[in-house]
C-alpha positions in Angstrom: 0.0 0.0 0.0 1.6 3.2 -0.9 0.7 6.3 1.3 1.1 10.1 0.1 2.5 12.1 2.8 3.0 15.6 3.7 5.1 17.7 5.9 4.9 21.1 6.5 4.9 22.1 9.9 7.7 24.5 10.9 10.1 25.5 7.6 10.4 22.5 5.3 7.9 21.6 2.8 8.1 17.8 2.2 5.8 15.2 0.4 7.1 11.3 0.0 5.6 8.4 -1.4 6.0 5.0 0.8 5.3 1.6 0.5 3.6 -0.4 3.7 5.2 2.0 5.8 8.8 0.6 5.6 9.9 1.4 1.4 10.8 4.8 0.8 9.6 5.3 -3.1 10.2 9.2 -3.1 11.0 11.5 -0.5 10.8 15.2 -1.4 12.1 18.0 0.5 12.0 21.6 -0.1 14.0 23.6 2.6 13.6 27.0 3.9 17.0 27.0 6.0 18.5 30.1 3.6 15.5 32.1 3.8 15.3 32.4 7.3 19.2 32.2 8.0 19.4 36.1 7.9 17.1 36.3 10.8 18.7 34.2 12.8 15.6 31.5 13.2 11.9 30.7 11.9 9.9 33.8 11.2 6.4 32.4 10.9 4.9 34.2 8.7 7.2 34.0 6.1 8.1 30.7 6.6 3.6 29.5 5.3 4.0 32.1 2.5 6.7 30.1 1.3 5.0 26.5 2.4 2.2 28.1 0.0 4.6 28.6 -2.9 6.4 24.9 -2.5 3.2 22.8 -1.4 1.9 21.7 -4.8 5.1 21.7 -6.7 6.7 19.4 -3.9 3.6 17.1 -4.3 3.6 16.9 -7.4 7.7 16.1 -7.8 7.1 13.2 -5.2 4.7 11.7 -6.6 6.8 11.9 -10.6 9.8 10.7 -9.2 7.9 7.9 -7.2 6.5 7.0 -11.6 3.3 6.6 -9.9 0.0 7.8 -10.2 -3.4 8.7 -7.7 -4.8 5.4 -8.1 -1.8 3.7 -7.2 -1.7 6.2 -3.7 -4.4 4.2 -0.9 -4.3 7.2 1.2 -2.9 10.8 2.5 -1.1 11.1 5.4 -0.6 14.5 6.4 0.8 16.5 10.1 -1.7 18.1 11.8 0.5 19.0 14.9 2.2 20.0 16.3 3.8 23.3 14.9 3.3 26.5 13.4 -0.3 27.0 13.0 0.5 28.9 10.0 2.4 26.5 8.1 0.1 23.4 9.4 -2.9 25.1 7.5 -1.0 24.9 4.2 -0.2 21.1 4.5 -3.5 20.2 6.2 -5.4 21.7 3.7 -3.4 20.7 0.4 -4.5 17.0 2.1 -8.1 18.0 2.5 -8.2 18.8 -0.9 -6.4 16.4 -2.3 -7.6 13.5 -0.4 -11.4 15.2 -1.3 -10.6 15.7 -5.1 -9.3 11.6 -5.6 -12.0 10.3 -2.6 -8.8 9.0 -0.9 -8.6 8.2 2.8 -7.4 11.0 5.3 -4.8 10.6 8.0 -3.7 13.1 10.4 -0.3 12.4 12.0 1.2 13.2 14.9 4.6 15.4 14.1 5.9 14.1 17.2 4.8 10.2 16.6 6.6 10.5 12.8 9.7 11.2 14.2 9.2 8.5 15.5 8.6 6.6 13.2 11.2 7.1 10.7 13.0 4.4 12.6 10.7 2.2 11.2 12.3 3.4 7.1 14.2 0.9 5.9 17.2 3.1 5.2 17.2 2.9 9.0 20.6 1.3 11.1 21.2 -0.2 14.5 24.4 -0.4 16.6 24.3 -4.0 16.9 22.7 -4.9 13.4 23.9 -2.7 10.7 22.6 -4.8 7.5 19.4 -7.2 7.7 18.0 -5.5 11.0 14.4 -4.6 10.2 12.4 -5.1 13.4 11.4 -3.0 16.5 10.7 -5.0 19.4 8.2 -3.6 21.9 8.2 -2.6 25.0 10.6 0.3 23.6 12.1 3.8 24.7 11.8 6.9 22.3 14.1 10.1 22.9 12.7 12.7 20.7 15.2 15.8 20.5 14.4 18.4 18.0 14.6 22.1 18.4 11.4 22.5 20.2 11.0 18.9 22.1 13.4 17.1 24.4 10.4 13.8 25.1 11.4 10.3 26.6 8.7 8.3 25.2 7.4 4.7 26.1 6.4 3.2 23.2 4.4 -0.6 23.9 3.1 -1.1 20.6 1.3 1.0 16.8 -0.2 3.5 18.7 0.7 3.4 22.5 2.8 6.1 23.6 3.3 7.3 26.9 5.3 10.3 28.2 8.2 9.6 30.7 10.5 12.2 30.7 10.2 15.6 29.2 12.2 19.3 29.3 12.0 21.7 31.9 12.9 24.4 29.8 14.8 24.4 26.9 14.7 21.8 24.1 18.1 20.6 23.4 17.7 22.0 19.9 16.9 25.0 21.4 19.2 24.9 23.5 21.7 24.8 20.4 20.4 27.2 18.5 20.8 29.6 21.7 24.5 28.5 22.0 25.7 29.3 18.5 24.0 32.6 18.7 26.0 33.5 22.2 29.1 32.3 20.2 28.1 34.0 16.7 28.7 31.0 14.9 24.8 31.6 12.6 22.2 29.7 12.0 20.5 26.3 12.1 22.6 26.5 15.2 22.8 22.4 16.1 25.3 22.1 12.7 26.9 25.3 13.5 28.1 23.8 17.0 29.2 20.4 15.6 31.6 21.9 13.2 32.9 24.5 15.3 33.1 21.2 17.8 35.4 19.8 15.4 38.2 22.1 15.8 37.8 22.4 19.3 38.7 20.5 22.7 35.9 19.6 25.7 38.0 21.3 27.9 35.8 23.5 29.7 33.8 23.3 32.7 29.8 23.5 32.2 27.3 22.1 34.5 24.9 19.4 33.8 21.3 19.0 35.3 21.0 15.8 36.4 17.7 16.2 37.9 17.9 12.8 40.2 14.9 10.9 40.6 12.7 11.5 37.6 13.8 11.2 33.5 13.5 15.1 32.8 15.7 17.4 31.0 16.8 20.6 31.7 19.5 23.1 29.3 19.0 26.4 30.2 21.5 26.3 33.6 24.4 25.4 30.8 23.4 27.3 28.4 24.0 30.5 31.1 26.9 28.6 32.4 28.4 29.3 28.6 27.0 32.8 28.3 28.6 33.9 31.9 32.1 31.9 30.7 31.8 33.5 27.4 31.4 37.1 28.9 34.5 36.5 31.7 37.4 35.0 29.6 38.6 34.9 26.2 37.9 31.6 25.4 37.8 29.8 21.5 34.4 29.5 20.5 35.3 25.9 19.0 36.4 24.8 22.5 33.2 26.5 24.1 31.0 24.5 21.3 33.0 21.1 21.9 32.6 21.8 25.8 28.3 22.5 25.4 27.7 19.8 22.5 29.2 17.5 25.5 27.5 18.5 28.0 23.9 18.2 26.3 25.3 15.0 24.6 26.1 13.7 28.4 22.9 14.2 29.7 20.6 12.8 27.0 22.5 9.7 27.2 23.1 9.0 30.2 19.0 9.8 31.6 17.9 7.6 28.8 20.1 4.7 29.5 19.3 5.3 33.4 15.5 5.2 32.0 16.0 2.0 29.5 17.5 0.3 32.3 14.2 1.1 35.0 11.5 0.7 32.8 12.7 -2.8 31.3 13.0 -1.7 27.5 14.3 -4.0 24.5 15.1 -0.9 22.5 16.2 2.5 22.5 14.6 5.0 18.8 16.5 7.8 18.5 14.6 10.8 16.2 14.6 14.3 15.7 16.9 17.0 14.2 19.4 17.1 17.1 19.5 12.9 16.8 21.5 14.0 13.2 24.6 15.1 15.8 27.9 12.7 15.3 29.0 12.2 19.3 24.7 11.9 20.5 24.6 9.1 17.9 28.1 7.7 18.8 27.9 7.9 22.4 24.6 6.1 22.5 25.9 3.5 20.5 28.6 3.0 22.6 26.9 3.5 25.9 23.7 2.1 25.4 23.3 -2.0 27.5 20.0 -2.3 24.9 20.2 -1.8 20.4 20.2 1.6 20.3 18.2 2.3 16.5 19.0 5.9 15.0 17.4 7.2 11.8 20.5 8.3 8.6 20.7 12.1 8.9 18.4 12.8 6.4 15.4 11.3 8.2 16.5 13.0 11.5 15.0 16.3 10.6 11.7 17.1 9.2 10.5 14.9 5.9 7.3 13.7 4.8 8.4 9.9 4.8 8.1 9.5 8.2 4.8 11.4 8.1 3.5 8.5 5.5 5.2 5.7 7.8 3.3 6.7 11.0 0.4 7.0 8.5 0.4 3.9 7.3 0.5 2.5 10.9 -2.7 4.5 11.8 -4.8 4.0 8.9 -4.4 0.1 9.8 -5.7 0.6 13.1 -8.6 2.4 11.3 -7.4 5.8 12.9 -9.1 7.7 9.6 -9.0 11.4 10.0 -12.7 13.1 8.7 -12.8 15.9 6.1 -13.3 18.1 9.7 -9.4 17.5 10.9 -8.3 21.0 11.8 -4.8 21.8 13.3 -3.3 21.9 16.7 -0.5 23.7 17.0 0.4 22.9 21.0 -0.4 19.0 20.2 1.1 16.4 22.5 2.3 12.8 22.5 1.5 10.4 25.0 
């Protein structure tokens, strides 16, 4: 069954075409990264004026280069939430339209839950099985870490998800994005820290929030703990970024490994943006006691095949979205 999906709910306008939620047949991606670069992150506004410019030819590309055509899609997975309620309404509705115009099954998806499950793409790797590994054993542990979430999720099966652990404050995207801009290294600022990183030495001391007795996150203490270094001492800003990306590294390993260990899990997902960094994949791999399963870079960050994967999963629990499925920007999981 091939599912249509589309993405648009912060600044990349994505469709994909995949097969039984596992076979990536096109995957299209149209980013905005250069257009907002000059204002140092997402400007909402702008960023659904161009969702409105990209939707349709996006679509339309995914569904050439997939060489297939509308009766060959079963239905039209599309992100409802959460996001920008600006750019939401240009994917939700292209869907409506679309899924109105070919009488063609509706599915709204979770943003958070497609993260997810990109792990379930079969461009997907493990630690321990590199080639031939294509199943996710439940009960597992999802750690979601994007620029606006920082969730520890509980995954028992299609469709159960429940909330464990969560941020305090700051996301550990966030909290990237805020570090490159105290060290003027530009913008997205989670690539801008792992280069700089490169060149640079961990040598510095920043705290880290373990908070003890519960799987929450917290950033913000370290990322004034690098503001109030930064201001006292000449220091090199590749040091300062090697020193932060370890610190955030640190603690999102070491609370989800503590949390895989408690709560009995076969398997740790890995998803989000920030799950594209070198040392957070590296040192879960290396750290982790359970497989530790980590979408390639390119299904980290936002794309519409994971939105069609976690579709496909829904629309066979019969969780059919009516031609009344509105946004939600401030949606949840779990």
């Amino acid at each position: 069954m091939n599912i249509l999906g589309i993405e648009s709910s912060c600044d990349e306008t994505a469709a994909a075409v995949v097969e039984d939620g596992v076979r990536i047949v096109s995957n299209v991606v149209a980013s905005q990264v250069e257009v907002h670069a000059r204002f140092g992150g997402v400007v909402p506004e702008v960023a659904s004026r161009q969702h409105l410019l990209a939707i349709i030819p996006v679509a339309g590309q995914a569904m050439s280069e997939a060489g297939v055509s509308w009766k060959d899609i079963g239905a039209i997975a599309v992100t409802y939430g959460p996001g920008l309620a600006g750019s939401l309404l240009v994917g939700v509705n292209t869907a409506k339209a679309i899924a109105l115009a070919r009488q063609l099954p509706l599915v709204g998806v979770n943003h958070l839950e497609a993260h997810i499950y990109a792990n379930w793409l079969e461009a997907s790797t493990g630690s321990l099985f590199e080639e031939g590994r294509k199943s996710v054993e439940f009960p597992c542990l999802c750690l979601i870490v994007s620029g606006g979430h920082s969730d520890m999720i509980l995954m028992r099966g299609h469709g159960s998800f429940e909330k464990v652990g969560q941020t305090r404050d700051d996301a550990a995207g966030e909290a990237f994005d805020k570090a490159a801009r105290l060290l003027a290294l530009g913008y997205p600022g989670g690539p801008a820290i792992e280069k700089a990183a490169m060149d640079g030495r961990s040598c510095l001391a920043l705290p880290r929030a373990w908070l003890k007795g519960n799987h929450d996150f917290s950033f913000s203490g370290v990322k004034t703990a690098l503001w109030h270094l930064v201001q006292a001492k000449d220091v090199r800003a590749e040091d300062a970024a090697a020193s932060f990306q370890q610190a955030v590294v640190d603690v999102l390993v070491a609370k989800t490994v503590e949390a895989a260990e408690q709560l009995g899990v076969k398997q740790i997902l890995l998803s989000g943006g920030v799950a594209a960094n070198n040392l957070l994949r590296e040192t879960f791999f290396n750290s982790s006691p359970v497989p530790v399963f980590i979408p390639p870079r390119h299904l980290c960050t936002d794309n519409a095949a994971m939105v069609a994967a976690c579709g496909y999963y829904r629309f066979q629990n019969d969780r059919i979205s009516g031609y009344d499925l509105d946004v939600v920007p401030g949606l949840s999981i779990g």
